[in-house]
Structure formats: C-alpha cells, structure tokens
C-alpha positions as a printed Julia matrix, in Angstrom:
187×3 Matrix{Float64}:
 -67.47  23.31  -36.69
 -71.06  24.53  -36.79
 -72.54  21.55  -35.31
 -75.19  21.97  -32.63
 -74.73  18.6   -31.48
 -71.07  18.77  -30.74
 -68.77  21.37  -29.32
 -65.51  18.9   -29.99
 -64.28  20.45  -32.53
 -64.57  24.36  -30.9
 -63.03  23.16  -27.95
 -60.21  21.1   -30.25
 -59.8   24.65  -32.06
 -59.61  26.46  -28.19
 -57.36  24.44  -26.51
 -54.73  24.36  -29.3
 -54.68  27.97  -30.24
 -54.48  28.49  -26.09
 -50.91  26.41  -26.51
 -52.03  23.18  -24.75
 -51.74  19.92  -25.81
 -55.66  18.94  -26.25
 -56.62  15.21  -24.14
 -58.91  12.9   -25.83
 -60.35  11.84  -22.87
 -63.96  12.4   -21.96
 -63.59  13.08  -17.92
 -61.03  15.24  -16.68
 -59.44  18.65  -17.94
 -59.89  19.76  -21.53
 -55.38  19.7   -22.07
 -52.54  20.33  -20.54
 -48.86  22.21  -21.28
 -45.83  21.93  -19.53
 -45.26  24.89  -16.43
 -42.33  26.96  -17.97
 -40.55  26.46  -14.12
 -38.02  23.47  -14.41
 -39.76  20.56  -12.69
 -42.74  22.67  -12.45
 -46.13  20.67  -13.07
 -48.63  20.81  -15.84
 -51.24  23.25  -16.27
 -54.16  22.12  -16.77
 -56.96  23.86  -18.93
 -60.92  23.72  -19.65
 -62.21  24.98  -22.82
 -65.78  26.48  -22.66
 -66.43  26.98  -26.04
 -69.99  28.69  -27.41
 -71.37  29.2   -30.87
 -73.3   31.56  -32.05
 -75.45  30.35  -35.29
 -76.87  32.68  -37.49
 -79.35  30.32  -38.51
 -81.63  30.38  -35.04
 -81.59  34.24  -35.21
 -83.03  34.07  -39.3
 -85.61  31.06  -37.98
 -86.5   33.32  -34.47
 -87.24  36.67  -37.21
 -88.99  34.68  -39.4
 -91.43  32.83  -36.5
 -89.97  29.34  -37.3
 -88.34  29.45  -33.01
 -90.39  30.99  -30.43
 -87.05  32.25  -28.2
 -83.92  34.58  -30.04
 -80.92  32.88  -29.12
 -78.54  33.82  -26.2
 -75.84  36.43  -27.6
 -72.27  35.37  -26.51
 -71.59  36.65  -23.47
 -68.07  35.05  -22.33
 -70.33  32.29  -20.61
 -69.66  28.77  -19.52
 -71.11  26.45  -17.26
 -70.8   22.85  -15.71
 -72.62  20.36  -15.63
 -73.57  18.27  -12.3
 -71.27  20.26  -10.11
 -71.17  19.98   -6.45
 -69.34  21.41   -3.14
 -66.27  18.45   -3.78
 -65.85  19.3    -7.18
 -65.49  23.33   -6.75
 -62.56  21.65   -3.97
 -61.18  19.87   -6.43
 -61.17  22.19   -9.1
 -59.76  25.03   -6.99
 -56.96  22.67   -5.73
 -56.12  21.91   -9.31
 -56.44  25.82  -10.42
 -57.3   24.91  -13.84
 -57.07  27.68  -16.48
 -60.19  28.73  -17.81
 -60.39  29.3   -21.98
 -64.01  31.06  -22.73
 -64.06  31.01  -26.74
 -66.58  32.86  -29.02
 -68.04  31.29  -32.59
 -69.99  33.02  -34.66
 -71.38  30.33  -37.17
 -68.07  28.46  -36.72
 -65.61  31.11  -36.97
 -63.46  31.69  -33.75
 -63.97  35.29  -32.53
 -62.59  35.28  -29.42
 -60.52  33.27  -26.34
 -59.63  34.52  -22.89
 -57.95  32.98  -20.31
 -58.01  32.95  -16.56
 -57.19  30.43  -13.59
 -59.9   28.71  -11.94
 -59.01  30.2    -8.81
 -60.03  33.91   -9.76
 -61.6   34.99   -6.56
 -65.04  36.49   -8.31
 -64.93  33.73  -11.09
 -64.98  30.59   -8.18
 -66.89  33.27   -5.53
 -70.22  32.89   -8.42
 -69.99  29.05   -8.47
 -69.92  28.95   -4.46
 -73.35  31.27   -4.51
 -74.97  28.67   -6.95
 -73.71  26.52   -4.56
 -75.43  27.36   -1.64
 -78.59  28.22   -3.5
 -78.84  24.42   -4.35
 -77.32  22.87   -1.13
 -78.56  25.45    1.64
 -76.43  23.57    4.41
 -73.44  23.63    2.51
 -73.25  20.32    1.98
 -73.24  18.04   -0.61
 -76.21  15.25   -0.68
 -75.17  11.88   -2.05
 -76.96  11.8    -5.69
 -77.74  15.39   -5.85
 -75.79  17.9    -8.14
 -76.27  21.45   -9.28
 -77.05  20.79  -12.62
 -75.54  23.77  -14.14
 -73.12  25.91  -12.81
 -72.87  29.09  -15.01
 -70.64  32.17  -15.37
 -70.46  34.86  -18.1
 -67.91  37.91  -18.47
 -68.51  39.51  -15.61
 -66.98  36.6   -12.98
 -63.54  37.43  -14.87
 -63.26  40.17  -17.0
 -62.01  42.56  -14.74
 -59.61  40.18  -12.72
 -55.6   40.8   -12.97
 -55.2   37.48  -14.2
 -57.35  37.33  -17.2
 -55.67  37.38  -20.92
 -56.27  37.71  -24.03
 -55.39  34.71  -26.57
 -57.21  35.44  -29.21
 -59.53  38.47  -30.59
 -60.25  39.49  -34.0
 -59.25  42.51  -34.87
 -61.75  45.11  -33.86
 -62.68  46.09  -37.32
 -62.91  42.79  -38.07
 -64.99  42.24  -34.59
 -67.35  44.95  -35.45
 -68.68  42.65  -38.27
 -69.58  39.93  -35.21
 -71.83  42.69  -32.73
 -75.13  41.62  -32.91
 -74.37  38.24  -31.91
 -72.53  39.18  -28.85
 -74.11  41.3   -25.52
 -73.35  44.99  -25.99
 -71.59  44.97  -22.29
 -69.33  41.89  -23.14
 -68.52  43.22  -26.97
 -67.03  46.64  -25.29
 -64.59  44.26  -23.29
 -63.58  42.75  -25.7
 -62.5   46.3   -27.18
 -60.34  47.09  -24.42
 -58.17  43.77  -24.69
C-alpha cells in the first residue's frame, strides 16, 4: 500500500470505500455503481489517490533528497489530456474521489462530479495555456492536467466519504498543506 511504484492498491482501497464497484481495466473510469433512479445509468468514478511517505521527508532532513516532498493537498492530475477529452469527460460527469495516504494509511476521500464548474473551469485554463487556439493538435497533449483543493472544496456538490477523526487527523498535519488540513476540519 506504500508502494511508490504503484497507486493500484490506494485507488482499489478509494473506489471501494466510495461504494463503487472497482474495474480492472487499465483505460476508462476507475468503477462504477448503479444510479439509485430506476433505469437510471451508472455513475461512473475516478480515484486520484496520493501518498504521503514519511520516508522522503526523514531522507530530505537528513540530506539524502535535495527537494521535501509535496504535502497532500487534495490534488490530482491527468495525464495526456486534451480539449476532446475535457468533452468527453464532462459529457460523462464522472465523480471525482481525491484520497489522502499517509505512509499507506487512508486519511481522507472526497467526492465531487466532474462537472463542478471551478473544478473543470482549472483544466480548461491549462488548456488554453498549452493549445493557445483552442484546439487540439493531432499528437500533442497537455501532459499533466492538475487540480488541488481549491478547484472543489468549496463547491455544493462536494462530500465527504471518508475523514479520520480530527483527533485522530491531527496526528497526520505535517504531511498535509495547512490551508487544505483546515478543510478538512470543517467536513
């Protein structure tokens, strides 16, 4: 669960405690459940799942890695992402799950849908940045669309799955941003 290498198991962990049924499959959404409306259709989900490891903080203090590592901040990103794919995603409306680890232990998951106006509003700047006309270029992709806490948070339609308990939480605040931990608080 502490593996650098692979996030499978954090999203496994995300998905399932979010109550979807996790896919397998390596392209496409992250799981599914059923739409509580009769002949409603699925919901689709996509777990962004970060770790925090103890271990690069201890090797950053003690001059064994030149850079501290990134706190947990709520953020996500995605990979090769382009003007088609934000189309796609929004048609879908996807729900979001951002989950926290702090050396494998699940701190935190929140929940939104892809189509929260300031969450997909960040990914369309990015997008222009990288395509100024708009447009996408065959075989060019912004490598790395990113988001943290603050292209959700304070959206209607974010929830709360999962938190520790705050006193419990409190253990976990130097490894997440001072801004994002007193969120979390308020949940």
């Amino acid at each position: 669960i502490n593996d650098k290498n692979s996030s499978t198991i954090r999203e496994y962990i995300t998905v399932i405690m979010s109550g979807y049924n996790h896919s397998e499959n390596k392209i496409g959404f992250n799981g599914f459940k059923q739409n509580s409306i009769i002949g409603g259709s699925p919901i689709a989900c996509e777990a962004k799942p970060k770790n925090f490891n103890t271990e690069d903080l201890l090797a950053f203090k003690n001059g064994k890695r030149k850079t501290k590592p990134a706190k947990l901040n709520g953020a996500g990103n995605f990979s090769d992402y382009t003007f088609a794919r934000l189309e796609k995603d929004k048609k879908e409306n996807p729900h979001i799950l951002v989950s926290g680890f702090a050396d494998g232990k699940l701190l935190y998951i929140l929940e939104f849908p892809f189509n929260t106006k300031t969450f997909t509003d960040r990914l369309k700047i990015q997008l222009m940045k990288n395509f100024s006309d708009g447009k996408d270029k065959p075989g060019h992709f912004l490598r790395s669309a990113n988001f943290d806490f603050r292209d959700y948070v304070d959206s209607n339609n974010v929830k709360k799955v999962y938190i520790l308990p705050k006193v419990e939480l409190e253990n976990y605040k130097d490894f997440i941003t001072n801004k994002f931990f007193d969120k979390l608080l308020l949940f």
